[in-house]
Kinemage of the C-alpha trace (Angstrom):
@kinemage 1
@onewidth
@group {chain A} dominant
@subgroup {mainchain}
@vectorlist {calphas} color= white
{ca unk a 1} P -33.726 84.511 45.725
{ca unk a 2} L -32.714 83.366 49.169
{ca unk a 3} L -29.166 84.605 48.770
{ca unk a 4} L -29.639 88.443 48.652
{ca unk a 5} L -30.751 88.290 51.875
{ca unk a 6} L -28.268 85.960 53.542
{ca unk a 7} L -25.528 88.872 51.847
{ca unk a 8} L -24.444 90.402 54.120
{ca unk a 9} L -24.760 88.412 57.028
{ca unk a 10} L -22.572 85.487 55.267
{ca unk a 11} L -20.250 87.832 55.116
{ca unk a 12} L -19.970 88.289 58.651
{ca unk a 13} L -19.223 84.771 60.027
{ca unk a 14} L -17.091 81.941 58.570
{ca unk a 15} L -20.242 79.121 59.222
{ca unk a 16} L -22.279 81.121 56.633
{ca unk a 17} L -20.051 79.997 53.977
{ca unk a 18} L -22.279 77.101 53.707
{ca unk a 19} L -25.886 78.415 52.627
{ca unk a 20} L -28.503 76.885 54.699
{ca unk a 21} L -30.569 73.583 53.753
{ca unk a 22} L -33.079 75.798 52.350
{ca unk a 23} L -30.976 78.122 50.117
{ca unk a 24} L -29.102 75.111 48.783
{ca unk a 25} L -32.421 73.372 47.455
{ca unk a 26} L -32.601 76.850 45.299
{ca unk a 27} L -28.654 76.251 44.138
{ca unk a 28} L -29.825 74.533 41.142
{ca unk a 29} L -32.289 76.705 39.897
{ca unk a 30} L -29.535 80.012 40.315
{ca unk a 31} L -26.728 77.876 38.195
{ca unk a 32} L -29.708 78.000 35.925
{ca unk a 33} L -30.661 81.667 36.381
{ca unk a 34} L -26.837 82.352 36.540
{ca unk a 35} L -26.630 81.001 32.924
{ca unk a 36} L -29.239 82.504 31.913
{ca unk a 37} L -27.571 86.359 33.318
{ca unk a 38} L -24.620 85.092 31.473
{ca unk a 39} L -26.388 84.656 28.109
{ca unk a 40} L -28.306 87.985 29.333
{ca unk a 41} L -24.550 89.443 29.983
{ca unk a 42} L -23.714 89.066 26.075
{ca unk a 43} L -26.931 90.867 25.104
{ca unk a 44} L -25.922 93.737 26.986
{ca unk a 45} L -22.452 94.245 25.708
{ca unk a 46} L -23.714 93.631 22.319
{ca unk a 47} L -26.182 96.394 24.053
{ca unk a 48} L -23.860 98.826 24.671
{ca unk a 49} L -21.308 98.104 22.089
{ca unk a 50} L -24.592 99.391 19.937
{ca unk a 51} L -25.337 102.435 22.321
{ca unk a 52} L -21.897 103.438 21.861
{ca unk a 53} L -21.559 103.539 18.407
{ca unk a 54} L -24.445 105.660 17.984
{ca unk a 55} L -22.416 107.633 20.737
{ca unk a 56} L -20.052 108.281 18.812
{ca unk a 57} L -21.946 108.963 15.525
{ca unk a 58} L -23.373 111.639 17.635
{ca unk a 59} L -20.475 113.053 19.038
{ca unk a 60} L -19.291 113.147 14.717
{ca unk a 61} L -22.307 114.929 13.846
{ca unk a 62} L -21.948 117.476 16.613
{ca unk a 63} L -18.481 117.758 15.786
{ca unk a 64} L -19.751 119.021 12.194
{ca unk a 65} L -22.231 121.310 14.151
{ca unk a 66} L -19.154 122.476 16.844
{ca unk a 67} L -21.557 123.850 18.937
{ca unk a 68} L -20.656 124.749 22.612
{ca unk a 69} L -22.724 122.370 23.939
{ca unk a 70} L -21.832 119.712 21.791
{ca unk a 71} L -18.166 120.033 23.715
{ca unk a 72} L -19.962 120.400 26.640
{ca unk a 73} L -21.916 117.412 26.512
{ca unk a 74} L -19.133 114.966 24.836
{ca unk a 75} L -21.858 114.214 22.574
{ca unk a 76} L -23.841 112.254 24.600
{ca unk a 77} L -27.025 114.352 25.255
{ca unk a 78} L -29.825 113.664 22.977
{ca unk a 79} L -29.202 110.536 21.061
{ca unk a 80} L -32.051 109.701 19.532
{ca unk a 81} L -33.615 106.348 21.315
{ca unk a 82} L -35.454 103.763 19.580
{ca unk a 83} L -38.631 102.264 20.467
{ca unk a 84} L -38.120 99.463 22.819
{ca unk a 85} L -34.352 100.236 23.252
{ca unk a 86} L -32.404 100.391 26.500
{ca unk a 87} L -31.436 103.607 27.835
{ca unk a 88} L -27.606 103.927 28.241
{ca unk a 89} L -28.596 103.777 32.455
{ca unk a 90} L -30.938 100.979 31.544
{ca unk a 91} L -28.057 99.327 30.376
{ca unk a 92} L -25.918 99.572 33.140
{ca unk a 93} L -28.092 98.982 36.029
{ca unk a 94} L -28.904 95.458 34.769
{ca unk a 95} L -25.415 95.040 33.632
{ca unk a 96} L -24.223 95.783 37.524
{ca unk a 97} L -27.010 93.274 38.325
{ca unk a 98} L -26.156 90.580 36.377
{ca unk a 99} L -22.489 90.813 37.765
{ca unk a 100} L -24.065 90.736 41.380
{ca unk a 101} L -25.635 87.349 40.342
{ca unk a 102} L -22.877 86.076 38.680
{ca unk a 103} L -20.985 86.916 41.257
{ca unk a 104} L -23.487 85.293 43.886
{ca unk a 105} L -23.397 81.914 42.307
């Protein structure tokens, strides 16, 4: 919104602590989006908690296997994704984005 770009140039100066008229008329509207990363934030977890089970179910049925590149891999090559589920880098990308917005507001 306005605040990615003012980054790293608030950074710089002490006076850019207070976001210009502009930005400020958008402050409202983050909060909102902010709260809405947050209740984004819990999906992911639950997200992840998820992608690591199956993980770990995969790692367990490669230990059965004990291939080499079962060890190799820890397990966490080829886990079978579902249809309109997020990748494990999926997952963290927007995870690392949400905590820049969060962090933002």
């Amino acid at each position: 919104m306005g605040w990615e770009r003012a980054g790293s140039r608030r950074s710089r100066s002490a006076s850019r602590l207070l976001p210009p008229a502009a930005t400020r008329r958008t402050i409202a509207s983050e909060t909102a989006a902010a709260a809405g990363a947050a209740a984004e934030a819990t999906l992911l977890v639950r997200g992840l908690a998820g992608l690591e089970e199956k993980v770990a179910r995969g790692e367990a049925r490669r230990r059965r296997r004990k291939t080499a590149a079962a060890r190799w891999s820890g397990g966490r090559r080829n886990i079978e994704k579902e249809s309109g589920e997020w990748t494990r880098t999926q997952l963290y990308r927007r995870a690392r984005e949400i905590a820049k917005v969060t962090r933002m507001s």
